[in-house]
C-alpha positions as CSV (number, residue, x, y, z in Angstrom):
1,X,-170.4,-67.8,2.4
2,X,-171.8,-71.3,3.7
3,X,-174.6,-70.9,5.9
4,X,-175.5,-74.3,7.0
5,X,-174.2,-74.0,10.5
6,X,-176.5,-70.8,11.7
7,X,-180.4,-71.0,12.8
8,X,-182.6,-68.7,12.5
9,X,-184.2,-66.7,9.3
10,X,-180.5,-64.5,9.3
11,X,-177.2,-65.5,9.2
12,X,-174.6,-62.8,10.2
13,X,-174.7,-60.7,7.0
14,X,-178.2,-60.4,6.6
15,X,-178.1,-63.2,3.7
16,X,-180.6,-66.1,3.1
17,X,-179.7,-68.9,6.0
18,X,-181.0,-72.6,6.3
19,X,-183.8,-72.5,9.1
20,X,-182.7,-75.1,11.5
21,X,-184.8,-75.6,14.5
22,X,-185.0,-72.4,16.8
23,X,-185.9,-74.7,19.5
24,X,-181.7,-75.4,20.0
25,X,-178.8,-73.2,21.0
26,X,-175.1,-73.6,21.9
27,X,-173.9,-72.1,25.4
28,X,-170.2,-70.9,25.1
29,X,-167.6,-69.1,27.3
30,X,-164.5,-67.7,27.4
31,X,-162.5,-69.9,29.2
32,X,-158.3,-70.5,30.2
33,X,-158.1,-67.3,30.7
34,X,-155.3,-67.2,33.1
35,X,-151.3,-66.8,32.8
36,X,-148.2,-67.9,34.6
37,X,-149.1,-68.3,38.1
38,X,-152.9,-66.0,37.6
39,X,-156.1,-68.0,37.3
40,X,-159.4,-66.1,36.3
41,X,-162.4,-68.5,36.8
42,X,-163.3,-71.8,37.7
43,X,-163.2,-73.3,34.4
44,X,-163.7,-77.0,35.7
45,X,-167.1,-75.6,36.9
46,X,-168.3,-74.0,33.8
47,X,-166.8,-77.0,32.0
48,X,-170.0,-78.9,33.1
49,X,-172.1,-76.5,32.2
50,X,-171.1,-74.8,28.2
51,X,-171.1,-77.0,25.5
52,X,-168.8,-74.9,23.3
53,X,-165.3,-73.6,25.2
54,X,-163.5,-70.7,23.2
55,X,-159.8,-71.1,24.7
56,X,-157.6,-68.5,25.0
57,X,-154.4,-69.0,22.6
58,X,-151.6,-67.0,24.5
59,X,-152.2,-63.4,22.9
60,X,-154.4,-61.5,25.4
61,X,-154.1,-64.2,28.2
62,X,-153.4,-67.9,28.2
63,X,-149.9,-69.9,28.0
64,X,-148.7,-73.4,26.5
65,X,-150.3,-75.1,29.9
66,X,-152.8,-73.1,30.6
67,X,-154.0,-74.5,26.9
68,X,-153.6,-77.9,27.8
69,X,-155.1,-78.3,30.5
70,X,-158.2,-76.3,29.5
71,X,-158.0,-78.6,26.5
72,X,-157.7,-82.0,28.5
73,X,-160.6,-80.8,30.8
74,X,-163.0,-79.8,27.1
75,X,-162.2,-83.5,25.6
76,X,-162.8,-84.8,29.2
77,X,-166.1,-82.8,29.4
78,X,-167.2,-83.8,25.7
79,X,-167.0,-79.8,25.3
80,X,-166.1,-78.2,21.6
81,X,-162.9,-76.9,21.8
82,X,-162.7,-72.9,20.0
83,X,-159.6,-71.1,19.4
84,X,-160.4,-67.5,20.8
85,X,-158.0,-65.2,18.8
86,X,-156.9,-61.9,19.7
87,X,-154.6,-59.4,19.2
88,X,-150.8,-59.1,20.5
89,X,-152.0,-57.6,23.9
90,X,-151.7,-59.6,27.0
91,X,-151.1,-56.3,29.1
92,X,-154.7,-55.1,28.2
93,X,-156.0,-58.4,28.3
94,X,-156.7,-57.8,24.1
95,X,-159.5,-55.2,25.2
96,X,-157.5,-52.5,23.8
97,X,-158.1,-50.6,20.2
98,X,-155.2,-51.5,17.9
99,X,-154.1,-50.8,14.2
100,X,-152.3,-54.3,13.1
101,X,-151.5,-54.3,9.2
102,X,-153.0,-57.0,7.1
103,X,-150.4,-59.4,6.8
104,X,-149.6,-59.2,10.9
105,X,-152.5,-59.9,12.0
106,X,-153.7,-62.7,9.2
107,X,-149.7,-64.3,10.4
108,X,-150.6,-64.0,14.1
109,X,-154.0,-65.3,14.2
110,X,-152.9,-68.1,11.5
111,X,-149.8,-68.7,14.6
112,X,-152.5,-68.6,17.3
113,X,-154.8,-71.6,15.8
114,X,-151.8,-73.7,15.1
115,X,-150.9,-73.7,18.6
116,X,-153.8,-74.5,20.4
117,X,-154.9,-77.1,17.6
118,X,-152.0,-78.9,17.7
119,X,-152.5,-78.9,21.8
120,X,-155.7,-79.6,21.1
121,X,-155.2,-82.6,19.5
122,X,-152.5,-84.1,21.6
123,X,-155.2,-84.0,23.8
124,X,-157.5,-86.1,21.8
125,X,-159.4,-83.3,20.4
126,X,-159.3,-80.4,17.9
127,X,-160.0,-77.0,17.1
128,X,-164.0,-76.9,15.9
129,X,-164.5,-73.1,15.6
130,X,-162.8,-70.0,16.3
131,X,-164.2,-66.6,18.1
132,X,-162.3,-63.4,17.9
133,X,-161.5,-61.9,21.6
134,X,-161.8,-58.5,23.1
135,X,-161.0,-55.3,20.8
136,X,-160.5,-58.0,17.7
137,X,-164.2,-59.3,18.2
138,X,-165.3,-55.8,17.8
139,X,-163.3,-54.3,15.5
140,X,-164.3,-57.3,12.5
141,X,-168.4,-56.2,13.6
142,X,-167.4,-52.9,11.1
143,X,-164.0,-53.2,9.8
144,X,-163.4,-54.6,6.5
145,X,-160.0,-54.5,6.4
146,X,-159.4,-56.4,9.7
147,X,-162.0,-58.7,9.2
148,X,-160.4,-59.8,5.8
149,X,-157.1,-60.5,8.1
150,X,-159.1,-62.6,10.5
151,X,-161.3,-64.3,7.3
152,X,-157.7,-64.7,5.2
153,X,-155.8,-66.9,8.6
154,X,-158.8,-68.7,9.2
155,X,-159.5,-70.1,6.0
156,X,-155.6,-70.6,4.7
157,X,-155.8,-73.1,8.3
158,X,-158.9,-75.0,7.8
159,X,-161.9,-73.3,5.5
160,X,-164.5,-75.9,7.8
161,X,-163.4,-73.9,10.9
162,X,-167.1,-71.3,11.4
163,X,-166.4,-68.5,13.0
164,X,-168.5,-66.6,16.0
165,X,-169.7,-63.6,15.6
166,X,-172.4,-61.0,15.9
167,X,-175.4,-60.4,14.0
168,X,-174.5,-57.9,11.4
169,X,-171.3,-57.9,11.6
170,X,-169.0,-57.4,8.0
171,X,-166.5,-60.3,9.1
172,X,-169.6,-62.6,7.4
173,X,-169.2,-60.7,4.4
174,X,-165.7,-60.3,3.8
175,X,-165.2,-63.7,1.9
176,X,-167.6,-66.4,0.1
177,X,-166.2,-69.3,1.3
178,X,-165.7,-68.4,5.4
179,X,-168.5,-70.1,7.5
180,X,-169.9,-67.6,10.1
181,X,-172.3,-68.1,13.2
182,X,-174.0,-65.8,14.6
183,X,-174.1,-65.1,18.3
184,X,-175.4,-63.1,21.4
185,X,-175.0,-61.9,24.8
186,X,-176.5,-63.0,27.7
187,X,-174.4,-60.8,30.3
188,X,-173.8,-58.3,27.8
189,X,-175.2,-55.0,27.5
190,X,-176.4,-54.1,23.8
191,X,-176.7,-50.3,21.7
192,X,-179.5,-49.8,20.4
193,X,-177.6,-50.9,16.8
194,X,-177.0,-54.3,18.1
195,X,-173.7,-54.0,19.1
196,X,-172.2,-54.5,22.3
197,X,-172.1,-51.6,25.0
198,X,-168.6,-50.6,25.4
199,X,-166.5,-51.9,28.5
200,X,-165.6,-49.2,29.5
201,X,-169.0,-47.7,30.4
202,X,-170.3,-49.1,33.9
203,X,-173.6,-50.8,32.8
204,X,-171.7,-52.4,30.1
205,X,-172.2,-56.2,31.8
206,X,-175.5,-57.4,33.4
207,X,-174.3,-59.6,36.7
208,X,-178.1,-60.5,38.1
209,X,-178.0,-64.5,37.1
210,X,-182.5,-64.3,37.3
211,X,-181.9,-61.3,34.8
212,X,-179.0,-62.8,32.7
213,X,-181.5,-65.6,32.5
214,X,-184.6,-63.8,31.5
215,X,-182.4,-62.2,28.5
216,X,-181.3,-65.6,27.4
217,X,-184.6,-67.1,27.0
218,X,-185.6,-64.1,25.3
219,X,-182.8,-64.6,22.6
220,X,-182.9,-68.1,22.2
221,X,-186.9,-67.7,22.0
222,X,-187.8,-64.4,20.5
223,X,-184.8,-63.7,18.6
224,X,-184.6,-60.4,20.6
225,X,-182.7,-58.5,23.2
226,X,-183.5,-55.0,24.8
227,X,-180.6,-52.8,24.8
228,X,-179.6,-50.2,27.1
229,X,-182.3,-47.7,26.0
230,X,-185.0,-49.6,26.2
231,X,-185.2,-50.5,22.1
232,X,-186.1,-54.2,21.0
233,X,-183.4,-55.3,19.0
234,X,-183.3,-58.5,16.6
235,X,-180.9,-61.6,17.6
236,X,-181.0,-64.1,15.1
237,X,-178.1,-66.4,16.7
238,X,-177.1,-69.9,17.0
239,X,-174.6,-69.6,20.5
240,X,-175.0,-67.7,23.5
241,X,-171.7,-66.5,25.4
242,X,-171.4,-66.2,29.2
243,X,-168.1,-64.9,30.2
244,X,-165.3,-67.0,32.6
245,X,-164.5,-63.8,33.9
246,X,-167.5,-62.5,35.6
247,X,-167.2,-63.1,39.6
248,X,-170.1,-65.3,39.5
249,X,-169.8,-66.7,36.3
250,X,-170.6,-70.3,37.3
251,X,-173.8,-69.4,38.8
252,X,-174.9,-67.6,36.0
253,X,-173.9,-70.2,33.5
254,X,-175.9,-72.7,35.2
255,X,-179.1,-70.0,36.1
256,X,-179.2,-69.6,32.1
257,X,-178.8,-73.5,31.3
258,X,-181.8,-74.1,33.5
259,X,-183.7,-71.5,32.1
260,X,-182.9,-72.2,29.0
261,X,-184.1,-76.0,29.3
262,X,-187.2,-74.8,31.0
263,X,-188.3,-73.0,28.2
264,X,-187.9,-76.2,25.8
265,X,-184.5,-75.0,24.4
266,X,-182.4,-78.0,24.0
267,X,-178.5,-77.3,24.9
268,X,-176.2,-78.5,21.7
269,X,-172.9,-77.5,20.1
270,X,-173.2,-75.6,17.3
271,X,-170.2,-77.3,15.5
C-alpha cells in the first residue's frame, strides 16, 4: 500500500505513514445528492466552502445531470472532484445492509467511476479520489471480502485514484498497491471503537455548528474525537467530511472552515 497521500503518524491500517504537516486538512462533503426532479442541499453553497466534493454516481442518489452539473460547478469552484460509490440502492438512499458477490460489486463500482469520470472530464476535470457511500463505506471498515471488491474496481480503473476511508478500517489492507486516506467526522457521532454511531440510533449526527466545530479542531489538532460514551478515541486523518444532507449543512461547513483556520489549520485538497 502507498502511503504518501495520508498525514499523521497512521495511515488507515495501522502501518508506517510519511508525516506530512498536521498543521493541513482537506474539508469534503457529500454532494449531488439529488435525483430527477429532488434536490438535497445547496451544493453551490458548500461549493465555496469544501475543497474536496465526493459526487454521487447514480447508485444511491444522483443521475447523468445531476453529475454534470455538480461537476461543472467543482471545476468552476477549483474543487476535487471524488466519485462516491455505493451500492445498487437508490430506494434506501445506499444506507441499507446488503450482500453483493464479488464480481457484482467490483463491475458496479468499476461502472460507477467510468461514468462520472468521463462526465467529469467533459467538464474539464477528472476523478481525483473515490469515497465509498452509506452501508458500502461501512461495510469495507470490517469486511474483507467486500473491501477486496471495492480495492479490485478501483485499481483495474486507475491504481493513482486514493481512496477515503476511516482509521482502521481493513479496505487499507486488502491490497499492496491501493492508496488509502484516512478520514473523520465532524457531524458524526463515533463508538467508542472508532467507528461511526449507527444511523439509525437518534444521537447518531451532531447538528450544533459551535460543537461540530469544536470536534473538528480537535481532530485536525489533537488527532482525537470523543465518542458517544465519553472515551477519547485517536483520529489520525488527512480529510474531514461534513454531510450535503444535513438541514444546515452550509452553516456548519463554513462554522468548521473558520474554526479550522483559526486554529492555524490551513484548508487544502488532499489529492
Amino acid at each position: 500500500m502507498t502511503d504518501r497521500l495520508v498525514a499523521g503518524p497512521s495511515v488507515a491500517s495501522g502501518r508506517r505513514a510519511t508525516v506530512m504537516d498536521l498543521r493541513s486538512m482537506d474539508l469534503n462533503a457529500d454532494l449531488g445528492e439529488g435525483f430527477g426532479a429532488w434536490r438535497l442541499g445547496d451544493d453551490t453553497a458548500l461549493m465555496s466552502v469544501v475543497t474536496s466534493a465526493n459526487v454521487a454516481c447514480g447508485f444511491h442518489a444522483g443521475d447523468p445531470l445531476i453529475m454534470r452539473v455538480t461537476c461543472r460547478t467543482a471545476v468552476a469552484h477549483g474543487v476535487a472532484i471524488g466519485a462516491q460509490v455505493s451500492y445498487r440502492d437508490l430506494a434506501g438512499f445506499g444506507r441499507r445492509a446488503m450482500d453483493v458477490p464479488f464480481d457484482e460489486l467490483a463491475s458496479e463500482i468499476l461502472y460507477q467511476l467510468s461514468a462520472l469520470d468521463g462526465i467529469a472530464r467533459s467538464c474539464g476535470g477528472r476523478v481525483s479520489y473515490v469515497k465509498p457511500h452509506g452501508a458500502l463505506y461501512n461495510r469495507v471498515v470490517h469486511d474483507r471480502g467486500q473491501a477486496a471488491a471495492v480495492a479490485e474496481a478501483v485499481l483495474s480503473f486507475d491504481p493513482s485514484l486514493p481512496v477515503l476511508t476511516l482509521p482502521g478500517s481493513v479496505l487499507a489492507e486488502v491490497h499492496d498497491e491501493l492508496q488509502t486516506v484516512a478520514e473523520c467526522y465532524a457531524d458524526r457521532a463515533y463508538t467508542p471503537e472508532g467507528t461511526l454511531v449507527p444511523r439509525r440510533s437518534p444521537v447518531s449526527v451532531v447538528t450544533d455548528p459551535q460543537k461540530v466545530a469544536e470536534r473538528a479542531v480537535r481532530m485536525a489538532v489533537k488527532g482525537e474525537v470523543e465518542a458517544i460514551d465519553g472515551t477519547v478515541v485517536p483520529v489520525s486523518a488527512r480529510s474531514i467530511c461534513v454531510h450535503g444532507d444535513t438541514p444546515n449543512a452550509v452553516e456548519l461547513a463554513r462554522t468548521v472552515r473558520g474554526a479550522l483556520s483559526d486554529a492555524g489549520v490551513k484548508i487544502i485538497p488532499f489529492t
